[in-house]
N, C-alpha and C positions, 0 to 999 in steps of 0.2 A: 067156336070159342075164340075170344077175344087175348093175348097176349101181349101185355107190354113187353118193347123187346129190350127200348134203349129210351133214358130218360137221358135227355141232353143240357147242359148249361144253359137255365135261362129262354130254351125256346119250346119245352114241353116235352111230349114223349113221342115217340116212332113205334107207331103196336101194326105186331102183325096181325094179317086179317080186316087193317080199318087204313091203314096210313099209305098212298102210293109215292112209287117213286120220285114224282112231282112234288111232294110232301117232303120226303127225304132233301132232296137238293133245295130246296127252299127252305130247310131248318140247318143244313153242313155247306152250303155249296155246292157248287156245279163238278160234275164228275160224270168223265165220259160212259157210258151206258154201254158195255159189253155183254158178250154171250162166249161163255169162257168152255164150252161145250161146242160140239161138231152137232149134235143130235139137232132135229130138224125143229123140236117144240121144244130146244134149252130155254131157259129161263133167262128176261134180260137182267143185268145185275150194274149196281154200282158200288163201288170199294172207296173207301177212307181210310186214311193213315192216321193210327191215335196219337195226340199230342207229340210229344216230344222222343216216343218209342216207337217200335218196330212192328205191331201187332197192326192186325189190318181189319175193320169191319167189313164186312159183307152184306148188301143188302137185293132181294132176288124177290121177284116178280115175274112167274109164270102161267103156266096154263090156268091154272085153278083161280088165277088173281087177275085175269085177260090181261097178263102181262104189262099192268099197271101197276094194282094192289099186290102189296107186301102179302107173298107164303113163303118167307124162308129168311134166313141170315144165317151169317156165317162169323165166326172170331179166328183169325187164323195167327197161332203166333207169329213171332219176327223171323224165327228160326227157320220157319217152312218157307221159301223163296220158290215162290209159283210164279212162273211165267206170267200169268195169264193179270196177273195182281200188281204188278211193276210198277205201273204207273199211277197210280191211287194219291186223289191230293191229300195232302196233310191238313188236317183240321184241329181247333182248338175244343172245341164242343165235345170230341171223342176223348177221354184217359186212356193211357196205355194199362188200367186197373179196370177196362170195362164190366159190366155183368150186368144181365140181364135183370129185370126186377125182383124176381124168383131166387137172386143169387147164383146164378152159373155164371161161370165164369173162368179164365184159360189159367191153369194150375193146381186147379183144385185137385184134394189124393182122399181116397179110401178115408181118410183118418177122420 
């Protein structure tokens, strides 16, 4: 199953299951390619800073994607200050109001 993750300003969508990382940095920029995990098959990832806010995307390419192709992301707010996520370039293409196509998105309640 094909999921769009992130529909970006102007340069088209980033779906998981069809878009690789090569994909990604060619549509936000260059961002250095980490493995924010000790485990020996973690998944490589790269992180963007959205717009003008503190929220950070995550986008991860593992085993199941030969560690090319998109199986996973991640929205992590500003509030969580992880380590491993520090240095994430800032991009314009990302809003700090991200959500996926489907509507998720970081804040949503019960209501």
């Amino acid at each position: 199953m094909r999921v769009n993750v992130l529909k970006t300003k102007k340069r088209g969508k980033i779906s998981h299951g069809k878009s690789t990382l090569a994909e990604v940095e060619a549509k936000l920029g260059k961002s250095a390619a980490r493995k924010c995990s000790r485990e020996e098959e973690a998944s490589k990832e790269v992180c963007y800073l959205a717009g003008e806010g503190q929220t950070r995307v995550v986008f991860e390419a593992g085993f199941s994607g030969g560690w090319k192709e998109l199986d996973g992301y991640k929205m992590i707010a500003g509030s969580l200050q992880r380590p491993c996520y520090r240095q994430c370039p800032r991009v314009s293409q990302v809003t700090d109001d991200v959500q996926t196509e489907g509507g998720l998105k970081l804040g949503l309640t019960n209501e």
